[in-house]
C-alpha positions as CSV (number, residue, x, y, z in Angstrom):
1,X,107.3,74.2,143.5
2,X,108.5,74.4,140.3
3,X,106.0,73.8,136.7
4,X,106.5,69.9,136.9
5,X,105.1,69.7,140.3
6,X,102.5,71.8,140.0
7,X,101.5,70.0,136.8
8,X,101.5,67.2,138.8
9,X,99.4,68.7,141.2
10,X,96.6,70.1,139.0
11,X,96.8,67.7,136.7
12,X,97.3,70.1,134.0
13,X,100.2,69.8,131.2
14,X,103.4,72.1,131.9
15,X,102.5,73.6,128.3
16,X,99.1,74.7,129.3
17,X,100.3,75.8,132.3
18,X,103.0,77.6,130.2
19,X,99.8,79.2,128.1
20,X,97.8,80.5,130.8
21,X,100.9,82.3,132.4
22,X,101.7,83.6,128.8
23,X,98.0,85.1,128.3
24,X,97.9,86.4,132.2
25,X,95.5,83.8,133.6
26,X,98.1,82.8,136.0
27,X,101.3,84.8,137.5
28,X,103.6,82.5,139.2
29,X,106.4,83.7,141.5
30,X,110.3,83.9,140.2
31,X,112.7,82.2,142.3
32,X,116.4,83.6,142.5
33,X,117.3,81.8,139.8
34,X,114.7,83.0,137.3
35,X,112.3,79.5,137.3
36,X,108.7,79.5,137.6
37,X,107.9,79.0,141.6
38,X,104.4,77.9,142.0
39,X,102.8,78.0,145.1
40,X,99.3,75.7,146.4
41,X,97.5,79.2,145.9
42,X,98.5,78.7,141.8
43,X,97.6,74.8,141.6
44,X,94.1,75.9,143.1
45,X,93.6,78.3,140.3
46,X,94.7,75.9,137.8
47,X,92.5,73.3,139.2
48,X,89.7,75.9,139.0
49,X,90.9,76.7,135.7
50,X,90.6,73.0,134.5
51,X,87.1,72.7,136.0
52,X,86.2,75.7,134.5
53,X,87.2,74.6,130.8
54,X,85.8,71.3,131.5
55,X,82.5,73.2,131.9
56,X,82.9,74.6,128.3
57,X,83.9,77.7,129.4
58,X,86.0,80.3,127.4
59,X,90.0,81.8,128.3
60,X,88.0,84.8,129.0
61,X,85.0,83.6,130.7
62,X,87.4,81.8,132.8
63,X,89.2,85.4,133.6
64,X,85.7,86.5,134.5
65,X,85.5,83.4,136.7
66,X,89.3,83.6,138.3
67,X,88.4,87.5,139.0
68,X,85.0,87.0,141.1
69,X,87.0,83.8,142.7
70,X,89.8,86.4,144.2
71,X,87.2,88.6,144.8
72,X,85.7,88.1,148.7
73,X,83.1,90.9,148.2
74,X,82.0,89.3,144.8
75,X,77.9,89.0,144.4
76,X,76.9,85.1,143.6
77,X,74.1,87.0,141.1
78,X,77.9,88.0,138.9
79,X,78.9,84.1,139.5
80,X,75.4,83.1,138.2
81,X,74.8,85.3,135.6
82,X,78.0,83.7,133.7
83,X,76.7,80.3,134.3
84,X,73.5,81.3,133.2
85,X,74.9,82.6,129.9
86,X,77.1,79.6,129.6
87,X,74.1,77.2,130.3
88,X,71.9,79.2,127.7
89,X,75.0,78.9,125.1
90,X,74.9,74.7,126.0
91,X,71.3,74.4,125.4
92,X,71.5,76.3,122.0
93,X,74.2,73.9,120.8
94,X,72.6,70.9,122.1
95,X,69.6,72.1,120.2
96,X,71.8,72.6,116.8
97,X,73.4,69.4,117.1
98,X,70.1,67.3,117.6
99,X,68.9,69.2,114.6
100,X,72.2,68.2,112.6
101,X,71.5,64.4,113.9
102,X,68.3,64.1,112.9
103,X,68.4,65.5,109.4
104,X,71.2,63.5,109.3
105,X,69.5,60.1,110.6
106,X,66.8,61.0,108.0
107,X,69.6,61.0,104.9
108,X,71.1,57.6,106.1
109,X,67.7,56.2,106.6
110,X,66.8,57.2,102.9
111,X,69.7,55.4,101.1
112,X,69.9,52.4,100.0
113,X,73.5,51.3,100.6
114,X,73.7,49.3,97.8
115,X,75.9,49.2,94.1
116,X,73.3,52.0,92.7
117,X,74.7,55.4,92.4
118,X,71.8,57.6,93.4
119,X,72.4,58.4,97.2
120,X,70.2,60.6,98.9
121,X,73.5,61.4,101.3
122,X,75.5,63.0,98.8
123,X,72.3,64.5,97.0
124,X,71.1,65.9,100.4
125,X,75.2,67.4,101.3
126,X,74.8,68.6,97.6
127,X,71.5,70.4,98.4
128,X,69.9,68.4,95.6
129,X,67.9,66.3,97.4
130,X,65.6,63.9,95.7
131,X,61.8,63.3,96.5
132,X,61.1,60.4,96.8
């Protein structure tokens, strides 16, 4: 099938497509005259690729991922491991990014919004911040 199809089918863009061929996630077939001929083998990786990223997972953890996927004597402790690591990596950010919401619920709760100029926003983002 050539890259439209198969874009179709795995409901990934033709340029991405294009991208994970360039860095070697993917290897389509050549037909006779030189076009891209995907089979239902290559739509499934994508579609696993797609998951994958979905999942937050890197271009490389995803190679990781597509190399224990072809691999029928793979160990699901290799599988887990990754999405272990991953999962770990998720928590940590959800962690930052509560700390980043709170500190900055605590600056908008502190300023007045109102025609004075002090602003405890742009005093906190300054690292000036007032006590108050």
């Amino acid at each position: 099938m050539n890259i439209g199809t198969a874009s179709e089918k795995s409901g990934l863009p033709a340029k991405t497509i294009r991208y994970y061929e360039d860095i070697g996630l993917l290897r389509p077939d050549r037909a006779d005259n030189g076009y891209r001929d995907y089979s239902m083998s290559d739509v499934h990786r994508l579609r696993f690729l797609q998951r994958s990223r979905s999942l937050g997972f890197s271009v490389e953890e995803c190679r990781q991922l597509l190399s224990l996927y072809g691999d029928k004597e793979r160990e699901s402790a290799d599988v887990k491991a990754l999405a272990e690591t991953k999962l770990t990596e998720i928590d940590r950010k959800l962690a930052e990014l509560t700390e980043l919401r709170n500190t900055l619920r605590h600056l908008v709760h502190n300023c007045h919004g109102d025609s004075r100029p002090d602003c405890p926003i742009i005093d906190g983002l300054s690292g000036r911040a007032q006590t108050q």
